[in-house]
C-alpha positions in Angstrom: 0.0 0.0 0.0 2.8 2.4 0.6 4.2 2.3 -2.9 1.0 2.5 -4.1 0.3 6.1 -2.2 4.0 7.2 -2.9 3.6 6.3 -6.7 -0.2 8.4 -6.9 2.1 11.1 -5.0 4.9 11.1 -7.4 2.4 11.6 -10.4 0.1 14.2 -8.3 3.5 16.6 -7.9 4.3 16.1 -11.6 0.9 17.3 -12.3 0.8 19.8 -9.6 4.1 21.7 -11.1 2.8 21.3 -14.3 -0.9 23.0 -13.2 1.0 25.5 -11.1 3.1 27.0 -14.1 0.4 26.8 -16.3 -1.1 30.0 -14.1 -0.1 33.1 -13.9 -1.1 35.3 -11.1 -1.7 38.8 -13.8 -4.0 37.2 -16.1 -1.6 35.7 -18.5 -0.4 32.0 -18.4 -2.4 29.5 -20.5 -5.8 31.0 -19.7 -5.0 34.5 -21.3 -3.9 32.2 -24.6 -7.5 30.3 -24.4 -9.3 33.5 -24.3 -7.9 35.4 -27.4 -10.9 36.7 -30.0 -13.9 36.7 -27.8 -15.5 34.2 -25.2 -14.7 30.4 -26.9 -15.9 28.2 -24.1 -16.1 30.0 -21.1 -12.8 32.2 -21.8 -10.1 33.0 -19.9 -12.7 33.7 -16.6 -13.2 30.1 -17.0 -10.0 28.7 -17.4 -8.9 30.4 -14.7 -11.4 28.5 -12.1 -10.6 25.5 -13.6 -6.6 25.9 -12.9 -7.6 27.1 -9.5 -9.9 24.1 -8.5 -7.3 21.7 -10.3 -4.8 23.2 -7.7 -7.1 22.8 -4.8 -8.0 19.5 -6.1 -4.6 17.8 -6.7 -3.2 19.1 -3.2 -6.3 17.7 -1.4 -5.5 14.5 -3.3 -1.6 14.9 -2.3 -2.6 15.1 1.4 -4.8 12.1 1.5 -1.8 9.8 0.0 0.8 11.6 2.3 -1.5 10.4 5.1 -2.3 7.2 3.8 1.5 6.5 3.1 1.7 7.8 6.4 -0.6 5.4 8.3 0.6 2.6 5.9 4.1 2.6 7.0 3.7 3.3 10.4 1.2 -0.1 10.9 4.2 -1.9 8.5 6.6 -0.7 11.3 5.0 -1.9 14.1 3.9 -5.2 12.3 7.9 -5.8 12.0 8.6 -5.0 15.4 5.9 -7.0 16.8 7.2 -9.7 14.9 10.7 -9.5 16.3 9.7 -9.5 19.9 7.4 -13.2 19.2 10.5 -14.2 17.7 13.0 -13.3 20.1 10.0 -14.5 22.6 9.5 -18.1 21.0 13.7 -18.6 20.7 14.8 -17.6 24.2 16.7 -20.4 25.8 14.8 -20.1 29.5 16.8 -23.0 31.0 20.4 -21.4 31.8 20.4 -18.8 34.3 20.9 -15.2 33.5 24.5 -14.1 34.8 25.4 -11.2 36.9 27.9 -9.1 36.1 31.1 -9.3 38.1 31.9 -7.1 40.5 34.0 -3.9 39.5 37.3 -3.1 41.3 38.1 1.1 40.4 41.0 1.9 41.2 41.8 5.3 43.2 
């Protein structure tokens, strides 16, 4: 599930960039190309809303697979860890005794 997510985020941020310099904050950009003799459908008014829900759109989508990457690799984490400790658990020798450490002479 986590390459999934990281692969939708990869292509997200491609289109993101790609979306993002597309606009152009004065008017001009793609949407002032689109609206050249007249209104041909919707003009540069529309364009314009379109870029900007495409932007709101693709970093809403960008959040959701950041969390879901997230959450996915977290609960892969713990799965791992959980595992180790049944392991180490299940091959633990319980018939020698632990050892103490000798005692420690400092010299002064």
């Amino acid at each position: 599930m986590y390459l999934i997510a990281t692969i939708f985020i990869l292509i997200i941020a491609i289109v993101l960039i790609f979306v993002v310099l597309v606009q152009n904050s004065k008017g001009g950009g793609l949407a002032a190309s689109f609206g050249g003799g007249g209104n041909q459908f919707g003009g540069v008014a529309q364009t314009n809303k379109f870029l900007e829900k495409a932007t709101w759109g693709l970093a809403i989508a960008m959040l959701f697979f950041s969390l879901v990457a997230s959450i996915s690799i977290t609960s892969k984490q713990q799965e791992a860890e959980q595992s180790n400790i049944y392991e180490n658990i299940q091959n633990y020798d319980f018939s020698t005794q632990p050892t103490v450490p000798a005692e420690i002479n400092i010299p002064e």
